[in-house]
C-alpha positions in Angstrom: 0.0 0.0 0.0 1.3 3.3 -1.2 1.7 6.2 1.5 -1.0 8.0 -0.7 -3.3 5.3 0.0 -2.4 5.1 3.6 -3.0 8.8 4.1 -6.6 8.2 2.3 -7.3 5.1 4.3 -6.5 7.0 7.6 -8.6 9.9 6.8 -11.4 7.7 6.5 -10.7 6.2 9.8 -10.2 9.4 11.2 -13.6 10.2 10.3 -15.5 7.0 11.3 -14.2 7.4 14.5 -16.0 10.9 14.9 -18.8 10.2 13.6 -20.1 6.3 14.0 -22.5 5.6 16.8 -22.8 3.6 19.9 -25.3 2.0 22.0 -27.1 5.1 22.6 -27.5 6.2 19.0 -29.4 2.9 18.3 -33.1 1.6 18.8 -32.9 -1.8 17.3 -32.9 -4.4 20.5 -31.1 -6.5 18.3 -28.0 -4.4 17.2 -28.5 -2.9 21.2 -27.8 -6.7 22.5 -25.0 -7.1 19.6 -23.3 -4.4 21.2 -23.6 -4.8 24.6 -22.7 -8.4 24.6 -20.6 -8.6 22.0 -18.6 -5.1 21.3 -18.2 -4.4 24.7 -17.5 -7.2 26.6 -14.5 -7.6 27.7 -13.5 -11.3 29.0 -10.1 -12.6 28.7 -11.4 -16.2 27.4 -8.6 -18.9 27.7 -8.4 -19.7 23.9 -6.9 -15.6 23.6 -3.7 -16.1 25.4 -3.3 -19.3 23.6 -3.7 -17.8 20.3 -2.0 -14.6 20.7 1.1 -17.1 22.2 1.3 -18.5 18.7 0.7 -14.7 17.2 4.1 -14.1 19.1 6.0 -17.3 17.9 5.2 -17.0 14.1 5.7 -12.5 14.6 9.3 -13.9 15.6 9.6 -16.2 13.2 12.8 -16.5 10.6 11.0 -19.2 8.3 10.3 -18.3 4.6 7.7 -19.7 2.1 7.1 -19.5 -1.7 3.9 -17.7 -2.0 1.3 -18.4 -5.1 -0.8 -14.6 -4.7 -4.3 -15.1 -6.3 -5.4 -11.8 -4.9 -5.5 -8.0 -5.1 -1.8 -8.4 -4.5 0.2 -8.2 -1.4 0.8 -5.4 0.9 4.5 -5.9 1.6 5.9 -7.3 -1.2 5.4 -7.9 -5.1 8.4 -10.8 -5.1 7.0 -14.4 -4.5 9.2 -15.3 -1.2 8.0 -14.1 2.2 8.6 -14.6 5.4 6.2 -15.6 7.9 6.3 -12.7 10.4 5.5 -10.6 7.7 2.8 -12.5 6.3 1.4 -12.6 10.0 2.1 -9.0 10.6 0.5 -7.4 7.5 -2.5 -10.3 6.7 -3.3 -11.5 9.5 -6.0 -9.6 11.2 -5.5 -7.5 14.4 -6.3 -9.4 17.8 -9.1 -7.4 18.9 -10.9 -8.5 15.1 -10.2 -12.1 16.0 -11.5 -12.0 19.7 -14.6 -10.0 18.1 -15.6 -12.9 15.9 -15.2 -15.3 18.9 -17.8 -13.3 20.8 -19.8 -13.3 17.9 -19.2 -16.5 17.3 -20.6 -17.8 20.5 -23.5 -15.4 21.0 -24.6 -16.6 17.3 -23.5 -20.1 17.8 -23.3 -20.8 14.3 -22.8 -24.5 13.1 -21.5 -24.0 9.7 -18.7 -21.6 9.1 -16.8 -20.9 5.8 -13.8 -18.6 5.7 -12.3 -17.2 2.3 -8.9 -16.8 2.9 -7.0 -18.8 5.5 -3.5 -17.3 5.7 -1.8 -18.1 9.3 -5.2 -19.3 10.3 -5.4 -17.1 13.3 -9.1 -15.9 12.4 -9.5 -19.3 11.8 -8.7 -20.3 14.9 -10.6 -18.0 17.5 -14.0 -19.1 15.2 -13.0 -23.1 15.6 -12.4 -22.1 19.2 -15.2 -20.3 20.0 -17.7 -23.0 18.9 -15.8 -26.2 19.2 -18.8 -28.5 18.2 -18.9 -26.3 15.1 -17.5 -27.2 11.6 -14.8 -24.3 10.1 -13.9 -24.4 6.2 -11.6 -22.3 5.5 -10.1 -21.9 2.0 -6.6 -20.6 1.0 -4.9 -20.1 -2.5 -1.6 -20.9 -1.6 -0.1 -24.6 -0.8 2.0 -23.4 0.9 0.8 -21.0 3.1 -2.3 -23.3 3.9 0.0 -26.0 5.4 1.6 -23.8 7.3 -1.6 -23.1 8.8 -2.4 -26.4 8.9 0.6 -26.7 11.4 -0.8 -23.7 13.6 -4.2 -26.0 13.6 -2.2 -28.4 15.3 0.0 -26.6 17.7 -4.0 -25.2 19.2 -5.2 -28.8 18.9 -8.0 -27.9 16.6 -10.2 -30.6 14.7 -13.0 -29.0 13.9 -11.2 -27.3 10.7 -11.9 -28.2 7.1 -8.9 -27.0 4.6 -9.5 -26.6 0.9 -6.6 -25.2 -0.8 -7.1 -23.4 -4.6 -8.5 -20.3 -6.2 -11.7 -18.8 -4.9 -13.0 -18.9 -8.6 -12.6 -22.4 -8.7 -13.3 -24.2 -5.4 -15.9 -22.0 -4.2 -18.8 -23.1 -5.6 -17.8 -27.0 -5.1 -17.3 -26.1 -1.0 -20.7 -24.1 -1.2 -22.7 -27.1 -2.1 -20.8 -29.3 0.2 -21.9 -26.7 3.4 -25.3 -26.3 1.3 -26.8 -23.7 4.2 -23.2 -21.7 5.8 -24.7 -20.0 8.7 -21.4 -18.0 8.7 -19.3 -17.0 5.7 -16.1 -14.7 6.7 -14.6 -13.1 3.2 -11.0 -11.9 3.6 -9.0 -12.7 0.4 -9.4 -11.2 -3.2 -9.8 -7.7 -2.1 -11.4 -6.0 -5.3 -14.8 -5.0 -6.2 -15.9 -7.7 -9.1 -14.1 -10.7 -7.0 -15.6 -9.5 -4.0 -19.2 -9.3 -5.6 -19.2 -12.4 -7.3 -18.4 -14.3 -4.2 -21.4 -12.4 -2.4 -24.0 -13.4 -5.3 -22.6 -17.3 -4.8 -22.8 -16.9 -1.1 -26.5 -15.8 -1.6 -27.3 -19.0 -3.3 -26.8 -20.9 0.2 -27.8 -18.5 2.9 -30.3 -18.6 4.8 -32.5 -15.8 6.9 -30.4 -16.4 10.5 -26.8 -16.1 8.6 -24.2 -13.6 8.7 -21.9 -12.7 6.1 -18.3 -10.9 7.1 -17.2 -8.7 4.4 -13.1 -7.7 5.2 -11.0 -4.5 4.5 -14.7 -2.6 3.4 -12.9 1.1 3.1 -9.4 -0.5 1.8 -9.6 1.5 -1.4 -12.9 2.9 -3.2 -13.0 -0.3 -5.2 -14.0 -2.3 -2.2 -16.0 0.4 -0.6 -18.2 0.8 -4.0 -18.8 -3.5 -3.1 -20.2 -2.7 -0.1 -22.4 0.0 -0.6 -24.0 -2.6 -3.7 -24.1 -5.3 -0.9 -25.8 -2.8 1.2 -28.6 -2.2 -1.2 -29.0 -5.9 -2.3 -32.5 -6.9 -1.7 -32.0 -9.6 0.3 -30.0 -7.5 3.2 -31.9 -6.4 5.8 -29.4 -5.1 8.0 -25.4 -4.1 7.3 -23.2 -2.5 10.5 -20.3 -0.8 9.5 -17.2 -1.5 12.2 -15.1 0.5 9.5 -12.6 -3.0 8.9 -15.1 -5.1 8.6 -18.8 -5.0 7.9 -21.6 -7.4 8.9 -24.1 -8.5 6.5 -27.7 -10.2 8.0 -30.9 -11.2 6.0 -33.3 -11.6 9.0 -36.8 -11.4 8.1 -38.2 -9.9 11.7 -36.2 -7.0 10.5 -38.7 -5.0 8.5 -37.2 -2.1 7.6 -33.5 -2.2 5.7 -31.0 -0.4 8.6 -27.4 0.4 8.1 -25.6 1.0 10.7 -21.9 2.2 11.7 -21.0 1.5 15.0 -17.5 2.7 17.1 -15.1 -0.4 17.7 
């Protein structure tokens, strides 16, 4: 990312962080709850130290892999070998993003989770974590970056994780019908508009009213910010809530009135 598009990207923050709401500015009980016992609570579960211990061993690492980029390109480098710490450092989402989808995880309970976009698996992780009798598919492009992953799974004693290793384009579709009704789909890879789109209209296929779909990086460039603004309007959504790096996407039914909402986190 360019320093141009940095100084863009932090305006943007800048001016979320002024300007989006909070429990008071709401008056939908559901969004009120999702808040209260979601944003702001504040437990140290066990399965955070555990994670953010590996965060530290593979932030130290000096191991290198060959990297296959089937995405909007990396953020630290254009050259095909990288080094773990830097993969975790710049892909990896920040801790507080991964302890907020265990919360939601849990208050959801959802049964069937699909993640785009694997990396070091740490996302992965707090969802398999957070609803251990759950099933996780998570898919990555690269070999080699998905068994490396595949070794984090094991270090945290996870089973409950389904790898599929290929292009979005091409696997998708195949894991979609093998999930048939995702009650969770988490979208963090191919971080442009028409990618990004196309995976929401397959997604749409399989949802159902009580899903959720996590949409990554929403105000990276304008690109992806034009996505979500067509995923807003979609007819199906009933409700989107803006947490400025990722948005939520719900399709419940009992919502009768289409609500967007951007909330402080």
């Amino acid at each position: 990312m360019s320093l141009a598009q940095q100084y863009r990207l932090a305006t943007k923050y800048i001016r979320y962080y002024f300007t989006s709401g909070n429990r008071h500015d709401v008056h939908s009980p559901f969004v009120f709850s999702l808040i209260e016992d979601v944003l702001l609570d504040k437990t140290r579960h066990a399965a955070f130290g555990e994670i953010e211990q590996l965060r530290k061993q593979l932030l130290a690492s000096t191991e290198t892999l060959q990297v296959t980029d089937l995405g909007a390109g990396s953020l630290i480098s254009s050259g095909n070998e990288r080094k773990v710490s830097d993969i975790t450092r710049y892909a990896a989402k920040q801790p507080k993003f991964g302890q907020l989808f265990y919360r939601l995880a849990q208050y959801l309970q959802p049964k069937q989770l699909l993640e785009l976009g694997t990396s070091m698996g740490l996302s992965t992780a707090y969802m398999a974590k957070a609803v251990p009798d759950a099933h996780v598919y998570t898919i990555e492009g690269c070999p080699n970056i998905a068994a490396r992953a595949r070794k984090n799974f094991d270090a945290l004693h996870l089973d409950n994780i389904t790898q599929v290793t290929g292009n979005f384009d091409t696997v998708l579709p195949d894991v979609l019908r093998q999930i048939q009704r995702p009650d969770w789909v988490y979208i963090d890879g191919n971080h442009r508009k028409e990618p990004t789109l196309a995976y929401f209209e397959q997604c749409l296929q399989h949802v159902h009213e009580y899903s959720l779909l996590i949409f990554d990086d929403i105000h990276w460039t304008p690109d992806m910010e034009a996505a979500w603004h067509t995923i807003q309007e979609h007819p199906q959504v009933t409700m989107t809530i803006d947490l400025f790096f990722i948005g939520l996407v719900f399709f419940r039914k009992d919502f009768k009135v289409k609500q967007h909402f951007t909330l402080k986190y």
